[in-house]
Backbone as ProteinMPNN parsed JSONL, in Angstrom:
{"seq_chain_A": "XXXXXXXXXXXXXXXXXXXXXXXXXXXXXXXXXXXXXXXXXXXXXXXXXXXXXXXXXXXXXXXXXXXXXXXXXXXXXXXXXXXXXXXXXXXXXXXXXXXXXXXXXXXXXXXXXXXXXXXXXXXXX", "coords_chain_A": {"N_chain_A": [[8.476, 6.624, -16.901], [9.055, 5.009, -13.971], [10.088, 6.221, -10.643], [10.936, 5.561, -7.834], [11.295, 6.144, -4.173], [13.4, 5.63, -1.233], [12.73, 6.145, 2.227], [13.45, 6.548, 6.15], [15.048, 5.034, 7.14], [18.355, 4.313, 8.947], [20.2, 4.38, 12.517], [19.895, 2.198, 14.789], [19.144, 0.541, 17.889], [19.334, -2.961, 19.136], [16.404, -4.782, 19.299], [15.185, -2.567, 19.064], [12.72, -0.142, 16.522], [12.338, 0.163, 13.33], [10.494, 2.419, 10.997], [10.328, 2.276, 7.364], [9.966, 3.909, 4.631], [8.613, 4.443, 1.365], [7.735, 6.106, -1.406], [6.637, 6.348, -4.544], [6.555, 7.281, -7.568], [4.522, 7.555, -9.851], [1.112, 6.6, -9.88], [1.188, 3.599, -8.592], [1.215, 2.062, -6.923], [-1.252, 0.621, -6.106], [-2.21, -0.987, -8.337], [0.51, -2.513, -8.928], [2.603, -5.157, -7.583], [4.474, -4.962, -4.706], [7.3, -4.926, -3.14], [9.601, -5.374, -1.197], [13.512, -5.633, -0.576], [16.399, -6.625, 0.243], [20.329, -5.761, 1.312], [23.403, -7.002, 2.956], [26.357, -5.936, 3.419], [28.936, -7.447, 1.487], [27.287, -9.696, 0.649], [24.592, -11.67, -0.865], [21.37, -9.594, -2.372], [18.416, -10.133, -0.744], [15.094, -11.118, -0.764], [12.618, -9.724, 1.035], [10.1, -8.721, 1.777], [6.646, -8.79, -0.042], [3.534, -7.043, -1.275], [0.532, -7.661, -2.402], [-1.577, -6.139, -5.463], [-3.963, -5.692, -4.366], [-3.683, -5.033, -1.717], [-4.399, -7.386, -0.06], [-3.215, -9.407, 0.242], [-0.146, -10.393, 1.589], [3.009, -11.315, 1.63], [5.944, -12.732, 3.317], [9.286, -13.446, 4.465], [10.861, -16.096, 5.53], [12.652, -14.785, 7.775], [11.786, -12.924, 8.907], [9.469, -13.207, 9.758], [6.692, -12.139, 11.364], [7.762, -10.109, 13.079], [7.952, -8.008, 11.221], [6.215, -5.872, 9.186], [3.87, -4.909, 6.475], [2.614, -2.467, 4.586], [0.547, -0.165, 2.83], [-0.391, 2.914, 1.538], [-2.681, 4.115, -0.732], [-3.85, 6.006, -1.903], [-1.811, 7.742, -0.965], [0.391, 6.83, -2.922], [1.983, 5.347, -1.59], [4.398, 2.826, 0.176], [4.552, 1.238, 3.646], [7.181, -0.011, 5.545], [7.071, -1.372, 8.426], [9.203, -2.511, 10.711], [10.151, -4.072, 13.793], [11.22, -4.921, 16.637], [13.909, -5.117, 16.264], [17.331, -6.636, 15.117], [20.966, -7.592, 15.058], [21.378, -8.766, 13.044], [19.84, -7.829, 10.825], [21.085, -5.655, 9.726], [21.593, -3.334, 6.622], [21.548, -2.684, 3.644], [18.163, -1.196, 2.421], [15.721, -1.919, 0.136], [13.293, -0.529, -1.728], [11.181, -2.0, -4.384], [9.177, -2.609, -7.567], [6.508, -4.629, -9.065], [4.996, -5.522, -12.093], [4.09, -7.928, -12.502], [2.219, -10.756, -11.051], [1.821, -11.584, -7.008], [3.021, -14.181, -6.921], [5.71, -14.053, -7.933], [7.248, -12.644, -6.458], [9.314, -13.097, -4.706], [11.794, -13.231, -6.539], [14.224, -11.259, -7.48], [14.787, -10.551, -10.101], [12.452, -10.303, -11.236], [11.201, -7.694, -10.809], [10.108, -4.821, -11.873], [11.308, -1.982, -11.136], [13.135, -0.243, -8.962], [13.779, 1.657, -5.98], [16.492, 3.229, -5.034], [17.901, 2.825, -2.357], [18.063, 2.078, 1.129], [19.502, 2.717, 4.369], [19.7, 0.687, 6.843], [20.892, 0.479, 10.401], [21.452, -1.675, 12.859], [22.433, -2.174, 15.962], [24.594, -4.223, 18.309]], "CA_chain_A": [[9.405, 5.972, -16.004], [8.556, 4.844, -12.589], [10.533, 6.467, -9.783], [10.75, 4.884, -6.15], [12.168, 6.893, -3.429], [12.984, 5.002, 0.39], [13.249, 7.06, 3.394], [13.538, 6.27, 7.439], [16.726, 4.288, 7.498], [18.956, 5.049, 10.078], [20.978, 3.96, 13.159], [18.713, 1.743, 16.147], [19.745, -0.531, 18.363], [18.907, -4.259, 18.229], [15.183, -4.462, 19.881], [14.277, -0.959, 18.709], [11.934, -0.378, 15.693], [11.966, 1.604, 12.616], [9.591, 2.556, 9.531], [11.191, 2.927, 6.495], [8.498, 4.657, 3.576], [8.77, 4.202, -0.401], [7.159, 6.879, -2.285], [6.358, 6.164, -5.753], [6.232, 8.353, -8.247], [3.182, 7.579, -10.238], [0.332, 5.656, -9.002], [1.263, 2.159, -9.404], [1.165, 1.261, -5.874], [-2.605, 0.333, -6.586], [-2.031, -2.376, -9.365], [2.171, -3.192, -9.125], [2.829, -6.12, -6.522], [5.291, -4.279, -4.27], [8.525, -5.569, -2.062], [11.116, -4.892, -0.073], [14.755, -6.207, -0.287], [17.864, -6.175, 1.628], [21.434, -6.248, 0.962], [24.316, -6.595, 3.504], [27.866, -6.055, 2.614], [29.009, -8.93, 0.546], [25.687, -10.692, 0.325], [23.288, -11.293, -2.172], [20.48, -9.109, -2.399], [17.449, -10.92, -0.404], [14.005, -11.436, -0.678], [12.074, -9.131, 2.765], [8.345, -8.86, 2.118], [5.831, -7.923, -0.445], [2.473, -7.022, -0.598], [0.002, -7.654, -3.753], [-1.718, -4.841, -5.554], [-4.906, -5.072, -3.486], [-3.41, -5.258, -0.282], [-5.134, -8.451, 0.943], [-1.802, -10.592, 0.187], [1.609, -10.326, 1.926], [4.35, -12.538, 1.67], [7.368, -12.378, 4.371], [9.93, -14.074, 4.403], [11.083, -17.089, 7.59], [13.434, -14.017, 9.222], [11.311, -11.236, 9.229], [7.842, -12.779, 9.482], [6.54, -11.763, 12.979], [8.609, -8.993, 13.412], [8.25, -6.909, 9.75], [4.673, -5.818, 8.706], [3.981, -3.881, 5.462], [1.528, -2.025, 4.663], [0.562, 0.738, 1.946], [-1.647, 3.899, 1.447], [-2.816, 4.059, -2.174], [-4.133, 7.378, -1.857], [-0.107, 8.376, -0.869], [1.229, 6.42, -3.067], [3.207, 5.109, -0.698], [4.534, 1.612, 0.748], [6.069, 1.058, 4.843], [8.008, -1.214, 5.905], [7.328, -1.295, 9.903], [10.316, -3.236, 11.323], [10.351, -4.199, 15.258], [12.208, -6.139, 17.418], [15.203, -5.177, 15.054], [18.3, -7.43, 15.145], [21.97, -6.657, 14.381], [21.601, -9.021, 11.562], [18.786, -7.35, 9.76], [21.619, -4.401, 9.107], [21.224, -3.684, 5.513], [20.73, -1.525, 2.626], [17.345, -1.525, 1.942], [15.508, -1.049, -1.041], [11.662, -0.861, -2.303], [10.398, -2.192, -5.798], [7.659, -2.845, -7.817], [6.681, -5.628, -10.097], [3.967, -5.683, -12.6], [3.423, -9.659, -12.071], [1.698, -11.179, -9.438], [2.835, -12.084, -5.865], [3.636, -15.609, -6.774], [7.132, -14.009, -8.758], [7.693, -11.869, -5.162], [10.55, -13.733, -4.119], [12.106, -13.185, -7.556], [13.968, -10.193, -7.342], [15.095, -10.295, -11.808], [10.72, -10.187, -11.898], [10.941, -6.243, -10.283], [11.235, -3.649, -13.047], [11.438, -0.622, -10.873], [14.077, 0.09, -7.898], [14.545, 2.939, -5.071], [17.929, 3.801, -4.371], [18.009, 2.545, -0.801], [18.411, 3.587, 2.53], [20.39, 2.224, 5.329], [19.57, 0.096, 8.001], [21.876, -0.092, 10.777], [21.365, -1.869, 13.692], [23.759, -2.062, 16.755], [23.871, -4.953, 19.249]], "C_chain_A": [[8.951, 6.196, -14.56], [9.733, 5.538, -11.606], [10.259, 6.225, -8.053], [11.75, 5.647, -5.591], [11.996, 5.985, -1.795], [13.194, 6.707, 1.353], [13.225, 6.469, 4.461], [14.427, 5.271, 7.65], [17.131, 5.139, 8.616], [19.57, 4.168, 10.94], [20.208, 3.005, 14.345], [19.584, 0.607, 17.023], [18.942, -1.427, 18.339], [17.774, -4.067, 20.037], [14.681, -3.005, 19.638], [13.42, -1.248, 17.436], [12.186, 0.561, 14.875], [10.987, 1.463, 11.437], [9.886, 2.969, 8.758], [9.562, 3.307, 5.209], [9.108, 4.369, 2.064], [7.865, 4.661, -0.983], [7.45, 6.798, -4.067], [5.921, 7.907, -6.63], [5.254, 8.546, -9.36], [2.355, 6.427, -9.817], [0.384, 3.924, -9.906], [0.927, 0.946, -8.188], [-0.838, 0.592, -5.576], [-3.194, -0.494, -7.281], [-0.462, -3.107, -9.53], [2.078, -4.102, -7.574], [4.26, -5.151, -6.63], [6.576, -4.677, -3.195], [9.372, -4.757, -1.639], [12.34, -6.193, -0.438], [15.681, -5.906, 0.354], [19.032, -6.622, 1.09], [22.148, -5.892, 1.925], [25.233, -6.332, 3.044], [28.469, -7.944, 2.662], [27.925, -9.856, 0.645], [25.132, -10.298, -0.898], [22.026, -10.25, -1.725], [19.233, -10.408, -2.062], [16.187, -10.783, -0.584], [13.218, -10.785, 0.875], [10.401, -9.514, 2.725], [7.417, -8.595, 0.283], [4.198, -8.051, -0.244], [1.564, -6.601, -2.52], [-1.051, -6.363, -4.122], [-3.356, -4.322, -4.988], [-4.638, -4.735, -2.102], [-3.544, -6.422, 0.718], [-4.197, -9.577, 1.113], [-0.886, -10.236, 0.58], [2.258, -11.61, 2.06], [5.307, -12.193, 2.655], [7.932, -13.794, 3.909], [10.297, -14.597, 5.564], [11.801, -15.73, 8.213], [13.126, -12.964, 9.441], [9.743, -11.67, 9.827], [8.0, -12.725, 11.046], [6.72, -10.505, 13.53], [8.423, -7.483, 12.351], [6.94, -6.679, 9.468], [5.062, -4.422, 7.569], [2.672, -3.613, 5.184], [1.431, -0.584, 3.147], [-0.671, 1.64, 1.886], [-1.899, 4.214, -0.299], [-3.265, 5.631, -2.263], [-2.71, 8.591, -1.856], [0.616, 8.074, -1.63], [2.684, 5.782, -2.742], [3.694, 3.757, -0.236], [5.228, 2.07, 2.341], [6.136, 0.005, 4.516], [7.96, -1.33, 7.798], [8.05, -2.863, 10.075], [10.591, -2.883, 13.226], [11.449, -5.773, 15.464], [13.495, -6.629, 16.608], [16.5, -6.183, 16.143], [19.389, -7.283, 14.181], [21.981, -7.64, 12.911], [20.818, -8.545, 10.329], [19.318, -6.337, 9.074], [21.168, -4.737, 7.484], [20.984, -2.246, 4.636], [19.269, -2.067, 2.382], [16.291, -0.995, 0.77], [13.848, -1.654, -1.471], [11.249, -0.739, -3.933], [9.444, -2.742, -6.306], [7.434, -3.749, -9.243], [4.956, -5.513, -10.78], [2.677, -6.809, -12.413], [3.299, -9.668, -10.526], [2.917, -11.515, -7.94], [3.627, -13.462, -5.594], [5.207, -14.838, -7.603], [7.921, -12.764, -7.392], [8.959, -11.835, -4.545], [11.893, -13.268, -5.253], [13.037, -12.122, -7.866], [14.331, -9.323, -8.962], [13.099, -9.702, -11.826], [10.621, -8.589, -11.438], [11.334, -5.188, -11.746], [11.813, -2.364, -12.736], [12.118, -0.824, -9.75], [14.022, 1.399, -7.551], [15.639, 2.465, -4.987], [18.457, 3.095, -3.07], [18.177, 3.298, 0.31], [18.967, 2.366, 3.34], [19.663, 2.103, 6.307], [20.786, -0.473, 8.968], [21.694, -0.547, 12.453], [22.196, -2.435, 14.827], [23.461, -2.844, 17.683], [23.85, -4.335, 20.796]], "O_chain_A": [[8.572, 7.261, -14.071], [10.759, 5.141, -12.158], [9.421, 6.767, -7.332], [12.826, 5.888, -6.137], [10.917, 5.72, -1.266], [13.626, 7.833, 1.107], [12.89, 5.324, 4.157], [14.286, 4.662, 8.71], [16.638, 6.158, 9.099], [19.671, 3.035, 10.469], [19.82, 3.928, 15.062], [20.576, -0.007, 16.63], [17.869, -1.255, 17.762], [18.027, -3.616, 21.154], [13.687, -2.543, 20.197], [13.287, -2.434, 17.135], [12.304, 1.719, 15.277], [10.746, 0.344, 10.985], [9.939, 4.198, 8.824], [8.419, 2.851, 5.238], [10.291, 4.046, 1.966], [6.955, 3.881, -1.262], [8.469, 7.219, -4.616], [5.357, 8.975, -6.392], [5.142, 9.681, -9.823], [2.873, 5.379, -9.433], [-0.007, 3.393, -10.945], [0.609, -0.242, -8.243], [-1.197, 0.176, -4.475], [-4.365, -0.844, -7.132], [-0.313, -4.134, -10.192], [1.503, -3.635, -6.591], [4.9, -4.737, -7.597], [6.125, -4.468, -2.068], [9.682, -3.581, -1.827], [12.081, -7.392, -0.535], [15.757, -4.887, 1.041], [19.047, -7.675, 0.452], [22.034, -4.709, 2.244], [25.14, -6.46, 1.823], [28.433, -8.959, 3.358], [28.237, -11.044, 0.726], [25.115, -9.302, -1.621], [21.813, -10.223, -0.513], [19.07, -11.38, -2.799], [16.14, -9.555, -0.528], [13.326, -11.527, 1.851], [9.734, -10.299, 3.4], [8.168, -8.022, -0.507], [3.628, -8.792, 0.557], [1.828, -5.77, -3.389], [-1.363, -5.605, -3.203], [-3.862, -3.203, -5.067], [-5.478, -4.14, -1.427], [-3.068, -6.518, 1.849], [-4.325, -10.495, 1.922], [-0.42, -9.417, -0.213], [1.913, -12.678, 2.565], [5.407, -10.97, 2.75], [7.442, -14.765, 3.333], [10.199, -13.944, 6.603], [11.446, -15.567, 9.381], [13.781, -12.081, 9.997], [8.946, -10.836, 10.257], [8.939, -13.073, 11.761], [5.961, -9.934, 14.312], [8.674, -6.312, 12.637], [6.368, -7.764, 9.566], [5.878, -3.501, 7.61], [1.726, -4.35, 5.464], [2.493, -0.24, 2.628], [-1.802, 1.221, 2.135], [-0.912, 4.593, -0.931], [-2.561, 6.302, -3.018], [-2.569, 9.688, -2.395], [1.697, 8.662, -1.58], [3.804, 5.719, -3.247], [2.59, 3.231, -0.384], [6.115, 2.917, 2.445], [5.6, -0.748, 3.704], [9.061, -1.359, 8.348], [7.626, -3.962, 9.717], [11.038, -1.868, 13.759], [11.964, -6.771, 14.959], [13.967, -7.738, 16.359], [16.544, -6.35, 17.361], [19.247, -6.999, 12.992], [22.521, -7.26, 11.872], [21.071, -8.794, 9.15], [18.736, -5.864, 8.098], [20.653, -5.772, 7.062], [20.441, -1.177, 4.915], [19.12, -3.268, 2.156], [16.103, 0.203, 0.561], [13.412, -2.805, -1.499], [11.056, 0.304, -4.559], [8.728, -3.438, -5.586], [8.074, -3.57, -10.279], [3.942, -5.439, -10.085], [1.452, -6.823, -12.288], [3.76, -9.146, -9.511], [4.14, -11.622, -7.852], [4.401, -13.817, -4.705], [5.9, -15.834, -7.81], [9.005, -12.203, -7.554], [9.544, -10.891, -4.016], [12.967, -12.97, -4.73], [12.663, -11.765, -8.984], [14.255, -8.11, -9.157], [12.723, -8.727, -12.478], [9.569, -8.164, -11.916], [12.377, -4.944, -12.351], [12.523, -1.693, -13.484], [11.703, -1.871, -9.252], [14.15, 2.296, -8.385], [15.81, 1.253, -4.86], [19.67, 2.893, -3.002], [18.351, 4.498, 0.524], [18.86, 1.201, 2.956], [18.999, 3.028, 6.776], [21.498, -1.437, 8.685], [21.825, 0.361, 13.274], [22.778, -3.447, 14.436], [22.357, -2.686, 18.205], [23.233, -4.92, 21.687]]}, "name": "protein", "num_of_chains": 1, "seq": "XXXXXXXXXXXXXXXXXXXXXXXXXXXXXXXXXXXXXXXXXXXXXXXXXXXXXXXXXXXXXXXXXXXXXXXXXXXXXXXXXXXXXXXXXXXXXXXXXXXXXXXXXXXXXXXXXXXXXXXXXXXXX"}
């Protein structure tokens, strides 16, 4: 069993930046196409970024691209999430998982088999 852990959530105001991390718990971040999602209160769970299992592919999504870059250390097992030029609508739980299938099922978020917990994004205008 796979275990995903987020961390660097927290409180920012809108134009600040933060880096949230997703530590895996066995090396998967190396062959699993990897994402990010977001949930506000009462929303659906959205679609943020991912990033395929060589690295050379990312996907964003229209309200992050520009602003959101992801990135991963395979050696750490690790995924970020660097988030700038935050905006109070980006608040959010956010949460990092990992999909076996390619980056074309990215968007998808039934195609993920593994979930972190989340962490909190809260951004203040």
């Amino acid at each position: 069993q796979v275990q995903l852990v987020e961390s660097g959530g927290g409180l920012v105001q809108a134009g600040g930046a933060l880096r949230l991390s997703c530590a895996a718990s066995k090396r998967i971040v190396n062959t699993y196409t990897m994402g990010w999602f977001r949930q506000a209160p009462g929303k659906e769970r959205e679609f943020v970024v991912a990033i395929n299992w060589t690295g050379n592919m990312k996907y964003y999504s229209d309200s992050v691209k520009g602003r959101f870059t992801i990135s991963k250390d395979n050696a750490k097992n690790t995924v970020y999430l660097q988030m700038n030029s935050l905006k109070p609508e980006d608040t959010a739980v956010y949460y990092c998982a990992a999909t076996i299938k390619s980056l074309n099922s990215a968007r998808v978020k039934d195609a993920y088999e593994y979930w972190g917990q989340g962490t909190q994004v809260t951004v203040s205008s």
